[in-house]
KEVOVEX-898285 format. One record per residue (C-alpha): residue number from 1; residue in three letters; z, x, y. Coordinates in Angstrom, 2 decimals, always signed. Layout:
PT  pos  code       zz       xx       yy
PT  NUM   ALA        Z        X        Y
...
end
This chain:
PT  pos  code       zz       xx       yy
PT    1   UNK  +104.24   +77.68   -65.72
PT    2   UNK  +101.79   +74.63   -66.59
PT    3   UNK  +100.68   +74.92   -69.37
PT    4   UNK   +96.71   +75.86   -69.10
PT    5   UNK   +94.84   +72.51   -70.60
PT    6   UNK   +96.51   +70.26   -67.84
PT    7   UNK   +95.58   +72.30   -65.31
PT    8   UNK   +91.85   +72.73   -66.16
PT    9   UNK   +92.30   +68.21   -66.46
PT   10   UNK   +93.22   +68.71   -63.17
PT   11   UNK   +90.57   +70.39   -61.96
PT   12   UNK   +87.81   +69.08   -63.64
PT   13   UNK   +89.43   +65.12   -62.01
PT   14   UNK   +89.47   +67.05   -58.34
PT   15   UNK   +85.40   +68.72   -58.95
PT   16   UNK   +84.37   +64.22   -59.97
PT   17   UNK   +86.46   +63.05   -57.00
PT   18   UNK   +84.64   +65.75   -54.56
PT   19   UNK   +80.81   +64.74   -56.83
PT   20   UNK   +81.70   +61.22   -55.59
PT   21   UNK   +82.35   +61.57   -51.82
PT   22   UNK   +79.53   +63.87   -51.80
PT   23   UNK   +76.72   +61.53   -53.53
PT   24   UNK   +78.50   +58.99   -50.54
PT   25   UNK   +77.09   +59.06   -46.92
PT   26   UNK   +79.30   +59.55   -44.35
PT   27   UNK   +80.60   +56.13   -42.24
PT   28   UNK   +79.48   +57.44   -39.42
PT   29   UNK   +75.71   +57.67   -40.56
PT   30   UNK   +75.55   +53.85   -41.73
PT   31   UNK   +77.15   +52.82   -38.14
PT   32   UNK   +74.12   +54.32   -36.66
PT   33   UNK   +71.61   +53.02   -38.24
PT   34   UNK   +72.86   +49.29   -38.02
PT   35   UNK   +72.93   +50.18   -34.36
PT   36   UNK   +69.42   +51.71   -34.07
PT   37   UNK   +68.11   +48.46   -36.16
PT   38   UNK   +70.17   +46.25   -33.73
PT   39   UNK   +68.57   +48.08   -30.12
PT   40   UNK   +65.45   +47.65   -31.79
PT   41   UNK   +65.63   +43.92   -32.48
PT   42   UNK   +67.15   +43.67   -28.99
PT   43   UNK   +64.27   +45.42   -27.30
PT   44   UNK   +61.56   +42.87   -29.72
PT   45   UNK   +63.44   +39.36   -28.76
PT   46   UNK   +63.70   +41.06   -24.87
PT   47   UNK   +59.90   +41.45   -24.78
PT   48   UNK   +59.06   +38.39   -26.40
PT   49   UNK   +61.24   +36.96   -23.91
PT   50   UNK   +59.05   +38.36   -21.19
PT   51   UNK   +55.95   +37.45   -22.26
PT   52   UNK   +57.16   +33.65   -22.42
PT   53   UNK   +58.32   +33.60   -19.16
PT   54   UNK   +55.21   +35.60   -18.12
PT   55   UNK   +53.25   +32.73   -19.89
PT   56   UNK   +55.09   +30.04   -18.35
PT   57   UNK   +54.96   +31.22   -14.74
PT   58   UNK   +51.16   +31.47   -15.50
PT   59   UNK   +50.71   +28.26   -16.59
PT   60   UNK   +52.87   +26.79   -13.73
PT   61   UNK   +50.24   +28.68   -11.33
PT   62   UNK   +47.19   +27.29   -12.70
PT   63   UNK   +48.60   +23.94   -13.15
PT   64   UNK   +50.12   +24.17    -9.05
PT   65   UNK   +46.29   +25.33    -8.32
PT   66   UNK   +44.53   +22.67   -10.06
PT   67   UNK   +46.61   +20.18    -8.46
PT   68   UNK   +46.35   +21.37    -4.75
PT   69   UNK   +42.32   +21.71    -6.14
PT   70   UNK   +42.36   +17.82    -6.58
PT   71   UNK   +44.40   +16.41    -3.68
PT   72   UNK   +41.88   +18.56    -1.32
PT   73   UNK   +39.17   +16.85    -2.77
PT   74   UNK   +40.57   +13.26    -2.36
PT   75   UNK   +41.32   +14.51    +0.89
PT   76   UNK   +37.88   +15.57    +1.77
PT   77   UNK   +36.23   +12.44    +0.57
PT   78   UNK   +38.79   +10.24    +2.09
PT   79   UNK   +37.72   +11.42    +5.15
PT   80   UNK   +34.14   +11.14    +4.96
PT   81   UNK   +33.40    +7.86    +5.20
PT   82   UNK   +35.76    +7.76    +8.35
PT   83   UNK   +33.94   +10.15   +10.18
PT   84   UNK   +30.52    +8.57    +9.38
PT   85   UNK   +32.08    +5.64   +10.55
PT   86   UNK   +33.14    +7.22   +13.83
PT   87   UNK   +29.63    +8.55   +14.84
PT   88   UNK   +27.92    +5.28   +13.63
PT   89   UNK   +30.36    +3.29   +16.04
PT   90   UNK   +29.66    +6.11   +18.83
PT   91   UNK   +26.23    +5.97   +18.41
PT   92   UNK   +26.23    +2.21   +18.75
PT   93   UNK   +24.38    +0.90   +21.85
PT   94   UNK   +26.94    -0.65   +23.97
PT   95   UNK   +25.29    -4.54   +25.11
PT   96   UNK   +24.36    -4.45   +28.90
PT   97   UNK   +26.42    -6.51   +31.07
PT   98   UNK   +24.82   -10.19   +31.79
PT   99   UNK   +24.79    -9.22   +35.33
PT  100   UNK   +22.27    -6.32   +34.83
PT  101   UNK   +20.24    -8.73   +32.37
PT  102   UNK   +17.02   -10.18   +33.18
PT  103   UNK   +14.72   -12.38   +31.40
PT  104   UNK   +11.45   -11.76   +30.02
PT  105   UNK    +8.52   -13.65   +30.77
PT  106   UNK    +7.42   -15.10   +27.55
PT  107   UNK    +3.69   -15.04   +27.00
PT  108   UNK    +1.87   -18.39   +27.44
PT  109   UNK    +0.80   -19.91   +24.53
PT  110   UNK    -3.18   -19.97   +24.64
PT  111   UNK    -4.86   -23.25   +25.23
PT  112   UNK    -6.61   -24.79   +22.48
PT  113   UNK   -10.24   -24.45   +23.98
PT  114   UNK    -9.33   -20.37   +24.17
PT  115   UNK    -8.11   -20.42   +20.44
PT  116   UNK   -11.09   -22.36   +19.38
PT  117   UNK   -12.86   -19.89   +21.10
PT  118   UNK   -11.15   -16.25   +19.54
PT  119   UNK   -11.75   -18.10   +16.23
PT  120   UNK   -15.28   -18.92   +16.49
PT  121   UNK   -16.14   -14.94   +18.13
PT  122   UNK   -14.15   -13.82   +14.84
PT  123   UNK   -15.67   -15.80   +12.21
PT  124   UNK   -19.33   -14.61   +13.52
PT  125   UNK   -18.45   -11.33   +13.44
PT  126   UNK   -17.17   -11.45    +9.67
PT  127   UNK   -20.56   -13.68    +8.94
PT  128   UNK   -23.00   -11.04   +10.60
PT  129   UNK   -21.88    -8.34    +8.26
PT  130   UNK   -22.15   -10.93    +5.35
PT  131   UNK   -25.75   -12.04    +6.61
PT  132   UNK   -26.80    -8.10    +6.95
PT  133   UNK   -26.39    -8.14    +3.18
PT  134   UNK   -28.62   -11.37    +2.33
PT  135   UNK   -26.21   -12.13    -0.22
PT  136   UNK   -24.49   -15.05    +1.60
PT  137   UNK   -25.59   -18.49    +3.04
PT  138   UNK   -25.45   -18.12    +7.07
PT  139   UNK   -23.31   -20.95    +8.54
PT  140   UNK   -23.64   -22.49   +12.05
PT  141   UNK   -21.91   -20.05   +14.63
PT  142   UNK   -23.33   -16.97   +12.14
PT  143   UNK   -25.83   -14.20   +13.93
PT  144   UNK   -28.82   -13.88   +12.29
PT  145   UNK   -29.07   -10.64   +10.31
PT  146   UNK   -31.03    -7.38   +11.10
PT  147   UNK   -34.10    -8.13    +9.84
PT  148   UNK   -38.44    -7.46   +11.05
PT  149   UNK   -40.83    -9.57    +9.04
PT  150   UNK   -44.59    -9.72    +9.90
PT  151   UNK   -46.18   -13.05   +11.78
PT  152   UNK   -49.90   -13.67   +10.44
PT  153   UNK   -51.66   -11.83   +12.55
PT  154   UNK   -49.06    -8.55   +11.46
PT  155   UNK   -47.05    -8.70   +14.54
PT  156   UNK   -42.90    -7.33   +13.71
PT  157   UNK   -40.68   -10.23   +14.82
PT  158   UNK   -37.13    -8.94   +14.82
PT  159   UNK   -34.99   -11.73   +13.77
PT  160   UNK   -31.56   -10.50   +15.62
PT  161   UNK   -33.78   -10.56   +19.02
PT  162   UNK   -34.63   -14.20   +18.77
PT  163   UNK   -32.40   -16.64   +21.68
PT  164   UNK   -33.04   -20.13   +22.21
PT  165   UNK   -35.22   -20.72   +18.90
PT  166   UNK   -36.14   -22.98   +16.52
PT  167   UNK   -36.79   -22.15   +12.82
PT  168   UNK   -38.72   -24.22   +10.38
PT  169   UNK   -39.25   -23.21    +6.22
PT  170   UNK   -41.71   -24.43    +4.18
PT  171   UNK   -42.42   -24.31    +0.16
PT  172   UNK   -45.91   -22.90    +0.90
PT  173   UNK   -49.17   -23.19    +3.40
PT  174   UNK   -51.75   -25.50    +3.09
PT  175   UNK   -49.95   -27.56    +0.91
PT  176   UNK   -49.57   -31.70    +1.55
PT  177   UNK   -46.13   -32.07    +2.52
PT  178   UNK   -45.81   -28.42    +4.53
PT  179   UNK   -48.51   -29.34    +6.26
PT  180   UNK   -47.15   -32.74    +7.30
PT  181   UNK   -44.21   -30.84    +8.44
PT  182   UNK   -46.35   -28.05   +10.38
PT  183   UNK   -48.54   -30.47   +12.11
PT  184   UNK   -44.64   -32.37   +13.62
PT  185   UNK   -43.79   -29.18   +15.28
PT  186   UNK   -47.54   -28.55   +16.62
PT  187   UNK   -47.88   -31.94   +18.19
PT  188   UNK   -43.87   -31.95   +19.41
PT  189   UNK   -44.91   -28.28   +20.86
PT  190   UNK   -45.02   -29.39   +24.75
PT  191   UNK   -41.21   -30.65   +24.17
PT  192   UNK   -39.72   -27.43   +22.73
PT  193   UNK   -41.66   -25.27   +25.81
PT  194   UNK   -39.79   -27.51   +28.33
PT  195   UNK   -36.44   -26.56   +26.81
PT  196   UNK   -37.84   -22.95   +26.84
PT  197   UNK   -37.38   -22.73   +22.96
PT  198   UNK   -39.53   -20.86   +20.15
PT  199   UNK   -40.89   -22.22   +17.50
PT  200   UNK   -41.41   -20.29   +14.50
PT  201   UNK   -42.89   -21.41   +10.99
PT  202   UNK   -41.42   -19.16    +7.60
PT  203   UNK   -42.24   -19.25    +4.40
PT  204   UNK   -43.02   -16.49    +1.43
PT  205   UNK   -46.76   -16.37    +2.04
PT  206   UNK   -48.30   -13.27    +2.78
PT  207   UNK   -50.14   -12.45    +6.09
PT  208   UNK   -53.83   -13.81    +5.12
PT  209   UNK   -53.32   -17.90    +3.86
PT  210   UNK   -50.87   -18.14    +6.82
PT  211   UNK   -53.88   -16.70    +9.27
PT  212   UNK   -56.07   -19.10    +7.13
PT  213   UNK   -53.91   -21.81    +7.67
PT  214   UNK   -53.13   -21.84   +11.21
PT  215   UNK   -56.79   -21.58   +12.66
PT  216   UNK   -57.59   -24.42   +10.48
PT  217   UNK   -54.36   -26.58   +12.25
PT  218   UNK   -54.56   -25.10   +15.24
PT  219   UNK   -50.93   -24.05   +15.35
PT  220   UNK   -49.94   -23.09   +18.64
PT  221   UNK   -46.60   -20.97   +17.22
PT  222   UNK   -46.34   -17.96   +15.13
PT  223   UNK   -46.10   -18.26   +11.23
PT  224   UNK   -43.24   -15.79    +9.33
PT  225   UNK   -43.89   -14.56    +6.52
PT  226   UNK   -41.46   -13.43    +4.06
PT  227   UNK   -42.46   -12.46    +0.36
PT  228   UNK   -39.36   -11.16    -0.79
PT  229   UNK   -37.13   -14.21    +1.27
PT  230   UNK   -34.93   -11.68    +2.90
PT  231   UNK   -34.50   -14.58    +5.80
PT  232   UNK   -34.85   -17.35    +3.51
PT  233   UNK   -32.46   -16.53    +0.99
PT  234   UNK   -30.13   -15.79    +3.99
PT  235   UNK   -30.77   -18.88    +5.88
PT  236   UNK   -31.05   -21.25    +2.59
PT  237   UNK   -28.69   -19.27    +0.29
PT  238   UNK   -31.47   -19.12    -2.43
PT  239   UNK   -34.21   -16.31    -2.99
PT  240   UNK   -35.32   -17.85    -5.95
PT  241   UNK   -37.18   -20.78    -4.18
PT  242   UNK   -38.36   -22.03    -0.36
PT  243   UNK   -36.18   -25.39    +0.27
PT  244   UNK   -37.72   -27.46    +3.00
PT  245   UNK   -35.46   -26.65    +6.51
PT  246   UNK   -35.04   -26.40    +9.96
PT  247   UNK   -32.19   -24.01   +11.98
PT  248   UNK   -31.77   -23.80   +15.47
PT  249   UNK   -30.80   -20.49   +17.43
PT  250   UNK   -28.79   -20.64   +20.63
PT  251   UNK   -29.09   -18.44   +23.82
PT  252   UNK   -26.21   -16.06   +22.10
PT  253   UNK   -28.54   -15.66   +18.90
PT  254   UNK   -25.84   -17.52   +16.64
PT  255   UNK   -26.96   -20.51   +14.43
PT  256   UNK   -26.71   -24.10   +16.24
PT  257   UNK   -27.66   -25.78   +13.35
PT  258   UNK   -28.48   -25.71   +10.06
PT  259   UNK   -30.41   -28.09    +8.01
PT  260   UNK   -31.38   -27.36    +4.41
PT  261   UNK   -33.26   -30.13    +2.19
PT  262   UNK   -35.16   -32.53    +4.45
PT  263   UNK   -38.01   -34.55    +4.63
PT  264   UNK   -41.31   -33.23    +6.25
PT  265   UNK   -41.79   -35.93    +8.86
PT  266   UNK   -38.21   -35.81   +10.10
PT  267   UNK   -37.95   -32.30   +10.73
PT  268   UNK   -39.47   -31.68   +14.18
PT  269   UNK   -37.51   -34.75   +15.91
PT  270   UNK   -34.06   -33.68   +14.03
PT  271   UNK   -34.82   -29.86   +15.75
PT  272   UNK   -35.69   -30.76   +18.90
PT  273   UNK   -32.46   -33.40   +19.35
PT  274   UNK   -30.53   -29.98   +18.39
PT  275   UNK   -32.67   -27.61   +20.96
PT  276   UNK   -31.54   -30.25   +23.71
PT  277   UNK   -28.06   -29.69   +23.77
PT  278   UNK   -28.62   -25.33   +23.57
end
């Protein structure tokens, strides 16, 4: 028989040995876990995996689309200008054959005498509207302007009525020189009836030294008068003064001639050479 200290040695070694592979877990326990951990991880790296690819493919897509995006544009605008180019051609008038061709008649150039003509008619009608105004000198081939001044004895002559008529302006009646100049025109009267022109005196004087005047010459032809030289400023291009004139009207009404600054015994003869070629 043992003796009774070694065997409770015994015992107590066998109760530290059991402590020991009790505190310990079991092999079987630790294998699991490192196997859990391990599915886990596998499951993370699979699904990161995924979402790579997933990305990728994506990216592919969008990069396929924007590329098909761009080559159908080229493709569009490429042929554009082709088909504009196909209806401009199409529309294109195709040249008649020479056969079918005929020549036009080209217009005759105008003779001189007809141009001379045109440009005469259209330089009188630009000067009548200027004349209307009184603002601008009248020139030979000009109408005389739309105007009704009183003769002496307060008769309305209407200027743009007058044809075949001779004009004479004076500084002012019963003066030395203007009545040199009257007296011309009465005695060359006879000459200007043959011709079947007027003869009409003008100056600014008002109705009664004109009326005056005349019965004491015995002028056989009205006298104009004109106080605010609405005719004379148009006729002389000044309405500040009366320069010494003659003009000479043609059958048309239109200025024949116009003669501004001369001398009182020259006058009549210089008109009436004028009224012989109306």
């Amino acid at each position: 028989m043992a003796p009774k200290k070694d065997i409770e040695g015994s015992a107590s070694t066998e109760r530290r040995v059991s402590a020991r592979i009790a505190s310990q877990p079991p092999a079987s326990a630790g294998k699991d876990k490192a196997a859990a951990a391990s599915a886990i991880a596998g499951k993370k790296r699979a699904s990161e995996s995924g979402e790579a690819q997933e990305s990728k493919a994506k990216k592919t897509a969008e990069l396929s689309a924007s590329k098909r995006a761009k080559h159908d544009e080229k493709s569009t605008s490429d042929a554009k200008p082709a088909s504009k180019s196909k209806a401009t051609k199409a529309r294109a008038p195709q040249p008649l054959p020479e056969s079918g061709t005929e020549d036009k008649p080209k217009p005759k150039p105008s003779s001189k005498s007809e141009k001379k003509t045109n440009g005469t008619a259209a330089a009188a009608d630009a000067a009548e509207s200027k004349a209307s105004s009184g603002k601008t000198k009248l020139e030979v081939g000009d109408k005389l302007p739309e105007i009704t001044l009183k003769d002496e004895a307060g008769n309305d002559v209407k200027l743009s009525a007058l044809k075949k008529a001779v004009i004479f302006a004076y500084p002012k009646a019963n003066t030395g020189g203007c009545t040199k100049q009257a007296c011309t025109y009465r005695d060359d009267y006879s000459k200007f009836q043959k011709l079947k022109v007027s003869v009409y005196g003008l100056s600014n004087d008002n109705a009664t030294p004109l009326k005056n005047w005349k019965e004491k010459n015995s002028f056989p032809y009205a006298l104009l008068s004109d106080p605010e030289r609405k005719l004379i400023g148009a006729l002389t291009g000044s309405k500040s003064s009366t320069a010494r004139s003659h003009f000479v009207v043609d059958g048309q009404g239109r200025l024949a001639l116009s003669s501004v600054g001369v001398k009182p015994g020259e006058s009549s003869a210089s008109a009436y050479e004028a009224a012989q070629k109306l």
